[in-house]
N, C-alpha and C positions, 0 to 999 in steps of 0.2 A: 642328813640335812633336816633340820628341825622344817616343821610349819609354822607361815605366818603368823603375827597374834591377830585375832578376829579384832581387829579396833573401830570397825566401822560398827559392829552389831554391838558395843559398848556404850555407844553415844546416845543416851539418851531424851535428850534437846540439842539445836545448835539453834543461837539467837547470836545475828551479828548485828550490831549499833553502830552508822559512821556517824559521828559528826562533822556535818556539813555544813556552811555557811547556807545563810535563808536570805537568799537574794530578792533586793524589792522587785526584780522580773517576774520571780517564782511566785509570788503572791496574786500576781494580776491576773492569772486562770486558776481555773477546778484542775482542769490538765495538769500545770502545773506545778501546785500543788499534791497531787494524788501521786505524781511521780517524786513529789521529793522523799514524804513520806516513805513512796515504796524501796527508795534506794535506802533513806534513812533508817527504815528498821529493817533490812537484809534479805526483802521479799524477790528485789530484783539484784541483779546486777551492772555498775555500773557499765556504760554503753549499752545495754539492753536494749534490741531493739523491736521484741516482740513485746506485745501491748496489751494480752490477756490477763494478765495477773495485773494490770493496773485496770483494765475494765473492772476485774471480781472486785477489786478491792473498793472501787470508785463504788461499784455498788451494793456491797456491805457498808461504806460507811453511808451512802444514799439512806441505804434502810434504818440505819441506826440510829441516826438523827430525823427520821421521819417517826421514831417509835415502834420498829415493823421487826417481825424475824420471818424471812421471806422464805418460803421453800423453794427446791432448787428449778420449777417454774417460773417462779415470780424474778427469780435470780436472772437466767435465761433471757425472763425478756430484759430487764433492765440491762442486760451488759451486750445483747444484743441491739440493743437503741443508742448505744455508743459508737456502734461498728458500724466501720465502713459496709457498704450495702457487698461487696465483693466477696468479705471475709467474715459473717457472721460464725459466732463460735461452739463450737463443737460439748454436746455437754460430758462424753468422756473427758474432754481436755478441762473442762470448768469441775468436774467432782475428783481430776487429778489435782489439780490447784488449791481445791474448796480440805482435801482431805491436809494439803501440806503443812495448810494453818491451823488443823485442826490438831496435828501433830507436835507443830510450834508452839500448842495452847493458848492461841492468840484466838480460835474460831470454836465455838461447839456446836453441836447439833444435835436439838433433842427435838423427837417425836416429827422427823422430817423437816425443821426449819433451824435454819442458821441464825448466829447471832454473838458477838463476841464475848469473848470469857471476861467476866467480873471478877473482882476480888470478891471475894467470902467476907460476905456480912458489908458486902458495899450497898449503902444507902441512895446513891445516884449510880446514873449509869454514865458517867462522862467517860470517853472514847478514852482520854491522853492517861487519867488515871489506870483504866482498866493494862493499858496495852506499857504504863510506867511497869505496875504492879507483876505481869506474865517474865517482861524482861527480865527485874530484878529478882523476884523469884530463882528463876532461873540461874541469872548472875550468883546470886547468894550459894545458891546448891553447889554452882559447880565451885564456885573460890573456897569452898571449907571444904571440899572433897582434895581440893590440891595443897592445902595447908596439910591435911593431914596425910600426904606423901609427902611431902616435903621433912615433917615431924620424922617419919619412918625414914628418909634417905638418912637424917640428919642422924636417927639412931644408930644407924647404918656404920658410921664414919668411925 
C-alpha cells in the first residue's frame, strides 16, 4: 500500500477571500467592522466565537494608523485594553496568532516589532492596498501554478 502524498507540507500560502455584503449595521462599531474584515480576509471563521485574533488584529490596524510598529509589549497591552477583565490574553496564544499572519505575509517583524507587509516600492502605507497586493500575490502565484498542470494534464490526453 503506497503512502499518502505530503499535501499539507506542499502548501505554501493559503489566503481565503469571502465576499460579504457590508451592512450599514456593520459600520456603526470598531467591533464591527474589525470582525468583518476578519471574516472578509480568512483570519477567522465564520461563527467564530473566540475573539483574540480580532483583538490582535484591532490592534495591528490600531497601530498602523497611529503610524507605530509595536513590539509585542506594546501589542499585549493594547489587545489587553480590549479584554474583558476575566479573560486577558495569554502572550503564547498572541505570538501563535502574531506568527500565522506572518506566515500569510499579511504581518512582518523586524528587529522585534510588528507592522504589516507593504508592497515593494510602495510610496504610502495604506492598509487596503498593502493587504489588496499580499492576496493577489498570492492569488496570482497559485493560478499560474494550476494553469501549468492543467497544460501538462492537457498533454497528458
Amino acid at each position: 500500500m503506497s503512502s499518502p502524498l505530503p499535501e499539507s507540507s506542499l502548501i505554501r500560502q493559503e489566503h481565503i477571500v469571502r465576499d460579504m455584503q457590508l451592512l450599514s449595521d456593520v459600520k456603526l462599531t470598531r467591533r464591527g467592522l474589525i470582525r468583518y474584515l476578519a471574516l472578509s480576509l480568512g483570519l477567522i471563521s465564520p461563527n467564530e466565537t473566540r475573539t483574540l485574533m480580532l483583538d490582535i488584529f484591532d490592534a495591528l490596524c490600531a497601530a498602523h494608523f497611529a503610524h507605530e510598529e509595536p513590539d509585542i509589549n506594546s501589542l499585549m497591552d493594547r489587545i489587553n485594553a480590549v479584554r474583558p477583565a476575566d479573560s486577558p490574553a495569554q502572550i503564547k496564544a498572541v505570538r501563535y496568532h502574531l506568527h500565522v499572519l506572518k506566515e500569510k505575509g499579511v504581518l512582518e517583524r523586524k528587529a522585534g516589532r510588528y507592522k504589516f507587509a507593504l508592497p515593494p516600492m510602495a510610496e504610502k502605507t495604506d492598509l487596503g492596498d498593502a493587504l489588496e497586493y499580499v492576496y493577489l500575490t498570492n492569488t496570482k502565484n497559485a493560478l499560474e501554478k494550476m494553469k501549468k498542470a492543467l497544460q501538462t494534464l492537457e498533454h497528458m490526453q
